[in-house]
C-alpha positions in Angstrom: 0.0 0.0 0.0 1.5 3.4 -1.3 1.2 6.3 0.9 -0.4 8.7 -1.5 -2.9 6.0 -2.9 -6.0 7.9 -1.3 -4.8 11.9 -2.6 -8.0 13.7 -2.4 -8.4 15.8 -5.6 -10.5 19.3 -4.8 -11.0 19.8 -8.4 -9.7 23.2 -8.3 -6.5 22.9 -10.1 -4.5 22.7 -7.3 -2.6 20.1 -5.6 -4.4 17.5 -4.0 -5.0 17.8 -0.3 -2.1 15.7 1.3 -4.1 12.8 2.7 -1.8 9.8 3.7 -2.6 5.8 4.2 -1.2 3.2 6.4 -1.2 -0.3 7.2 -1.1 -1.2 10.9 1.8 -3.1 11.3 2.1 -3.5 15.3 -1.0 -4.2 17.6 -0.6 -4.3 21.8 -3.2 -3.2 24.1 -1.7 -2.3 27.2 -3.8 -3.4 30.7 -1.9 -2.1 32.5 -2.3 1.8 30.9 -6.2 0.7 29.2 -4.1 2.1 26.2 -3.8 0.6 22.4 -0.4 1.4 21.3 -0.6 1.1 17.1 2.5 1.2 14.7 1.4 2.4 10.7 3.6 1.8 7.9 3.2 2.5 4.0 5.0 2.5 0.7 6.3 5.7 0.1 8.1 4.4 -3.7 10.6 5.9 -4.8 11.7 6.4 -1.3 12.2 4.2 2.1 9.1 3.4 3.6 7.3 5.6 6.2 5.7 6.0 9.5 4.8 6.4 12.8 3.1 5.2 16.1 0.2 6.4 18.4 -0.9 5.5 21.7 -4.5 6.0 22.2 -6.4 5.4 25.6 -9.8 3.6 25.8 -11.1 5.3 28.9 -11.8 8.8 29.8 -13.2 9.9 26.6 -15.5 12.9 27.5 -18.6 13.2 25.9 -19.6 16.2 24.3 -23.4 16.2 22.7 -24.9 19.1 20.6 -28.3 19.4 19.5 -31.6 17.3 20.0 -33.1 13.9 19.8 -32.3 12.7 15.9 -30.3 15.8 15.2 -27.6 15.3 18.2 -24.2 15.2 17.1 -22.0 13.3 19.7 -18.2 13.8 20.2 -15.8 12.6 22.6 -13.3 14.3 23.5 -9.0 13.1 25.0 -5.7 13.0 24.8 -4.0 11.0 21.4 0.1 10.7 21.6 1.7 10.5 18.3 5.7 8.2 19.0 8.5 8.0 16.2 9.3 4.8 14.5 12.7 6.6 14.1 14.1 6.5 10.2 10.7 5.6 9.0 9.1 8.7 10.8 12.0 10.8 9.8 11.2 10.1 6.4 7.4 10.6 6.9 8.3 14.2 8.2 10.7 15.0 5.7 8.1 13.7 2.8 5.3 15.9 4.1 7.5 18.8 4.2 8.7 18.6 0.7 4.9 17.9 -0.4 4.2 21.0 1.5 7.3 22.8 -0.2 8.5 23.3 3.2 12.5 23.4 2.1 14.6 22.2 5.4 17.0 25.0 7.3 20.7 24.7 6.2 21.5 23.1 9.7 19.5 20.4 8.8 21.1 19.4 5.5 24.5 18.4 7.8 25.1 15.1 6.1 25.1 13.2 9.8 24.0 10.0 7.8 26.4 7.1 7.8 28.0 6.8 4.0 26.2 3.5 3.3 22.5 5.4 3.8 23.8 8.8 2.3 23.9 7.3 -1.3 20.0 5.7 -0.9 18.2 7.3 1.3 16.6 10.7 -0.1 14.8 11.1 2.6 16.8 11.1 5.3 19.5 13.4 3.7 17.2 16.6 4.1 18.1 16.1 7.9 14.5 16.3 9.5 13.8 14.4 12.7 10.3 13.4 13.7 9.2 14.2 17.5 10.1 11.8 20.3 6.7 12.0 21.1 3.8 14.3 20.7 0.6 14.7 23.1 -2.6 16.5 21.5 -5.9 17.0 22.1 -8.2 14.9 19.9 -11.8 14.7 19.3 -13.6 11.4 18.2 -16.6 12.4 15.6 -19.3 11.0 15.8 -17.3 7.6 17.3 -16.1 6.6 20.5 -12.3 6.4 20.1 -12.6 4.1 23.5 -14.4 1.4 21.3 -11.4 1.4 18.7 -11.0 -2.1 19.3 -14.6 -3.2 17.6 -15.2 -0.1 15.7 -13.9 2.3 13.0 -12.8 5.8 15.1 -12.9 9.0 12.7 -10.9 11.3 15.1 -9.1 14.9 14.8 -6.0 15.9 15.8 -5.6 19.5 17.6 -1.7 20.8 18.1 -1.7 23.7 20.4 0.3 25.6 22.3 -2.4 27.6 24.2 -0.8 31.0 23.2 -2.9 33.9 21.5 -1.3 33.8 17.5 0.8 30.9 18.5 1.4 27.6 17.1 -1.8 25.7 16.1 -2.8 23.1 13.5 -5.4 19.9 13.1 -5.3 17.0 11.0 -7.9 13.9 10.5 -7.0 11.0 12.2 -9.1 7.8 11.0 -8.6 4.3 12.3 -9.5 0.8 11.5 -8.4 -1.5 13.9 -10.7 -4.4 12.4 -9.4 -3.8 9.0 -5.6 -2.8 10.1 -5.6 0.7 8.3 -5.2 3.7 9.3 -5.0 7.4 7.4 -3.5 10.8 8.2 -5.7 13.3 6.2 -4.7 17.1 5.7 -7.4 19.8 7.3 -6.5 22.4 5.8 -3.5 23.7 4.0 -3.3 26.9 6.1 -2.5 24.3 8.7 1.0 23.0 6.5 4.1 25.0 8.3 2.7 24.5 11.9 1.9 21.4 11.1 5.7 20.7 10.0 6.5 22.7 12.8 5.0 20.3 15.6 6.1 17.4 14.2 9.6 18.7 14.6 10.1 19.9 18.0 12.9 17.7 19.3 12.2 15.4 22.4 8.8 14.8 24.4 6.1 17.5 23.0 2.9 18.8 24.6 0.6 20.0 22.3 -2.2 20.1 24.5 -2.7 22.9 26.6 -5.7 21.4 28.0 -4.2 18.1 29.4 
């Protein structure tokens, strides 16, 4: 499965929105922490392949319903914390940017690679690193991300530093446990440097102000 085999075309004449799919290649649900913890990889042709990891919880959720009766829309509302897979997230990070035509800073492009990956790997060479980890604030729509396990969880992601004019994006989020896909869709492509941004913060990353 190719990375880019879902692109969503607006039919504007512009690029299509930079929506991203993913098998689910590791599965362990954690007792201990009531917490899935998913790996996603895809083909990413003519490059290395890519991806990432997420640990989502299955209890706390808070429920959030608007409107009346047949016309209630329920969300539920938690944290969602986004984990490298190291080179393959690095390569994730450093394709999105260069879909986004995001060009990395000169101190990235240091040539820290060992010789042997230097003459394959593209992707790698542009020098981005993907977060340790990132913790944001997500919102299941219309679907429980607690019964992820059974059911298909259509979720957004919000990165946030809780400043007035600071650093804020979303993305979609959508898993399919039962099926073993998963897909990382764009919002919005006013969201595209903060989104770069976030995922490039060095370390451990909060990007939830309200957890």
């Amino acid at each position: 499965m190719h990375v880019f085999c879902n692109l969503e075309d607006t039919g504007d004449d512009l690029p299509p929105l930079c929506d991203m799919t993913f098998k689910i290649v590791e599965r362990t649900y954690d007792e201990r922490a009531s917490t899935w913890r998913l790996s996603f990889l895809a083909d990413a042709t003519p490059y290395e392949p890519v991806g990432f990891a997420v640990d989502i919880t299955v209890i706390g959720w808070k429920e959030q319903i608007d409107g009346d009766e047949d016309d209630a829309f329920h969300s539920f509302w938690g944290p969602v914390t986004l984990r490298s897979r190291g080179h393959d997230s690095d390569r994730l990070l450093a394709l999105l940017a260069d879909y986004y035509g995001i060009p990395p800073s000169p101190s990235r492009r240091n040539g820290w690679l060992p010789k042997p990956l230097r003459s394959r790997d593209t992707l790698l060479m542009s020098g981005w690193t993907f977060s340790q980890s990132i913790e944001c604030l997500a919102v299941g729509i219309e679907s429980n991300p607690a019964l992820i396990a059974d059911q298909v969880v259509h979720m957004k992601l919000f990165f946030d530093d809780g400043m007035e004019n600071g650093h804020y994006a979303e993305v979609f989020f959508d898993i399919d446990l039962p099926r073993g896909l998963c897909a990382l869709n764009e919002k919005d492509e006013e969201y595209r440097t903060e989104v770069i941004h976030w995922l490039s913060i060095p370390g451990h990353v909060k990007a939830n102000p309200h957890g």
